[in-house]
C-alpha positions as CSV (number, residue, x, y, z in Angstrom):
1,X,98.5,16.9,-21.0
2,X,95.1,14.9,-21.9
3,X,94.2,12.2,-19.3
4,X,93.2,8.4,-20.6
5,X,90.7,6.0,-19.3
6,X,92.0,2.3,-20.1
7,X,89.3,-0.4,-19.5
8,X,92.1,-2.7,-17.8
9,X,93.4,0.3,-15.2
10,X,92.6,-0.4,-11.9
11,X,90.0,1.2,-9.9
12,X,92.2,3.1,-7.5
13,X,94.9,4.2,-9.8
14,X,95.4,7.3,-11.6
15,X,96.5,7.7,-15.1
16,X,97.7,10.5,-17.1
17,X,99.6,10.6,-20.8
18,X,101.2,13.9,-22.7
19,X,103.4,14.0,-25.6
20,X,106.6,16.3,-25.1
21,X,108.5,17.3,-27.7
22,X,111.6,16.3,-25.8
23,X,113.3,13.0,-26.6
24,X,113.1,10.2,-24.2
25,X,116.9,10.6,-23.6
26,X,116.1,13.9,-21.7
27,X,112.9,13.0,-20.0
28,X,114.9,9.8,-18.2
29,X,117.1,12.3,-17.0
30,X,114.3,14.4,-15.4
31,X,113.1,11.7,-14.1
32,X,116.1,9.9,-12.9
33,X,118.6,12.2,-11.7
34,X,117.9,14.1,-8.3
35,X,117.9,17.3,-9.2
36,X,116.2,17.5,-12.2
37,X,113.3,15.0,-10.3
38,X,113.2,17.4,-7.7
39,X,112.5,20.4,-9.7
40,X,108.6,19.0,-10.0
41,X,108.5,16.8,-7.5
42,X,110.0,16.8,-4.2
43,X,114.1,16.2,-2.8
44,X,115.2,12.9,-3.2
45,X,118.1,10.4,-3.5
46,X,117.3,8.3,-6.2
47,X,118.9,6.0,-8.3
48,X,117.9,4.3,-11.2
49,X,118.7,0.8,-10.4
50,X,116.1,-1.9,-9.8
51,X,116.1,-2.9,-6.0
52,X,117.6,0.3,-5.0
53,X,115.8,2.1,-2.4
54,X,115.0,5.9,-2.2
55,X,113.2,8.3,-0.7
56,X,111.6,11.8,-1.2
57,X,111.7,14.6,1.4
58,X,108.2,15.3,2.6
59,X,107.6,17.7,5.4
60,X,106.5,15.3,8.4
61,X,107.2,11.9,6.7
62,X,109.8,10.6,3.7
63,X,107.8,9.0,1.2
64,X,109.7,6.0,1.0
65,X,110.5,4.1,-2.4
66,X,111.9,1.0,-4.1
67,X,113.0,0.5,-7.6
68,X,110.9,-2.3,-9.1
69,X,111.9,-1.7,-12.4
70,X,114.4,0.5,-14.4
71,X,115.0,0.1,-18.1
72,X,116.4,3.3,-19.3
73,X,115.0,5.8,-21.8
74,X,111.7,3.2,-21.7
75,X,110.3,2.2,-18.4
76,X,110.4,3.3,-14.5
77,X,108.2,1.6,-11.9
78,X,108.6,2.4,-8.3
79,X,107.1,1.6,-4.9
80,X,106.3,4.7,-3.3
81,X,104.9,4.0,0.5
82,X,103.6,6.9,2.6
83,X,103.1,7.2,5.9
84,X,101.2,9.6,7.8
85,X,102.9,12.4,10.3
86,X,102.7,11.6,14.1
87,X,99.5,12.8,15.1
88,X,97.8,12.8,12.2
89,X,94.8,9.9,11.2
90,X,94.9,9.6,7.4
91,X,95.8,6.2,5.7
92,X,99.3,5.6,4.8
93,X,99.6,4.9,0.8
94,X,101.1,2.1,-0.7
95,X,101.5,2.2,-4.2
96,X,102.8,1.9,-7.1
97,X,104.4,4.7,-10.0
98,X,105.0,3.8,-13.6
99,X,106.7,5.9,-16.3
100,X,106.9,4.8,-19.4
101,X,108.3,6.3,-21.9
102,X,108.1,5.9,-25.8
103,X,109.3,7.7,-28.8
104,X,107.1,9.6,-31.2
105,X,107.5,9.8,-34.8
106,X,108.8,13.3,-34.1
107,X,111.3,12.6,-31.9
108,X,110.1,13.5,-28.5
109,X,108.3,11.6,-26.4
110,X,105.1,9.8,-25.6
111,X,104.9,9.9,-21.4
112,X,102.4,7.4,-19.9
113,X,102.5,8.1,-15.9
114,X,100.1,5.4,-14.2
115,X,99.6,5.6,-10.2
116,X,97.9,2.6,-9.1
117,X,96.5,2.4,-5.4
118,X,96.2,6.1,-4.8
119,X,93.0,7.3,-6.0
120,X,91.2,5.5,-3.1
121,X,93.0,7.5,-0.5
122,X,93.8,10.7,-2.7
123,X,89.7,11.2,-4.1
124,X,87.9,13.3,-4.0
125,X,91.1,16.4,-4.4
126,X,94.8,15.5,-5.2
127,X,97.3,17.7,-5.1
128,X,100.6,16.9,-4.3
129,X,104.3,16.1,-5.1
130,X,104.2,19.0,-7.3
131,X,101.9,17.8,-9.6
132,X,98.7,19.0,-9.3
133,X,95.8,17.2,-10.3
134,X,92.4,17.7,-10.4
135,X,89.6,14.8,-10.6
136,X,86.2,15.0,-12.4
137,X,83.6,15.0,-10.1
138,X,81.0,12.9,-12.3
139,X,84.1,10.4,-13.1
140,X,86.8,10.3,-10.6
141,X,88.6,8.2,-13.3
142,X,89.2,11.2,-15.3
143,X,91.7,13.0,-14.3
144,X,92.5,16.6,-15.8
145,X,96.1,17.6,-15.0
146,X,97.2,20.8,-13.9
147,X,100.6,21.1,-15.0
148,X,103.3,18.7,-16.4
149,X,106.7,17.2,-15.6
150,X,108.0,19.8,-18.1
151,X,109.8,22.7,-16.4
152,X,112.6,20.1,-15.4
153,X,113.1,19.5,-18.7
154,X,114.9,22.4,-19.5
155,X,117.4,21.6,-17.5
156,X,117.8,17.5,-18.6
């Protein structure tokens, strides 16, 4: 997975893009269907379906979600809103996550995974919901991922 700085992304968002060799069929599945999401994520309950609400299992809080947009095999944008623990003083996230999804001339596909609002609150180290990240410390725009989405594909 390379990272991509885009001129027009926000400050505080976080962008990443990797080309699987999967087709987009599979990789909505991993990314829609419980199961398969929570393989490199966390639990969840989600459903695909715009103005549906959903939520993923965090120790402490739920990260709590809405469907903002769902077209399949092509786009998924969801609200995800975070909340601290009881007891504990960090800043509770409200953002925004958008997969998109596009076929290459192979047939797999071209993921595009944009995070906007969380870089303020997640910078300078981000690691979490089973995607680990890393950020350049000369350009915390850059972001060098860990690991990908891919071991749930296997099962999609």
């Amino acid at each position: 997975m390379t990272a991509k700085q885009h001129s027009d992304m926000a400050a505080d968002s976080i962008e990443f893009e990797c080309e699987l060799p999967d087709p987009p069929e599979k990789v909505w599945r991993a990314l829609t269907v419980p199961d398969l999401l929570a393989a490199w994520m966390m639990p969840n309950d989600i459903k695909p379906e715009i103005g549906s609400r959903f939520a993923f299992a965090k120790a402490g809080a739920p990260i709590e979600c809405e469907i903002l947009n769902a077209e399949p095999e092509r786009l998924l944008r969801y609200s995800w809103r975070e909340r601290p623990a009881p007891g504990n003083a960090a800043d509770p996230l409200d953002s925004i996550v958008t997969f998109t999804l596009g076929r290459t001339m192979s047939g797999g596909t071209h993921l595009r995974i944009v995070h906007d609002g969380f870089a303020r609150v997640a910078t300078p180290a981000v690691a979490g919901a089973g995607c680990r990240l890393s950020l350049n410390a000369h350009n915390p725009r850059q972001i060098i991922a860990a690991n990908t989405p891919r071991p749930c594909l296997r099962a999609a």
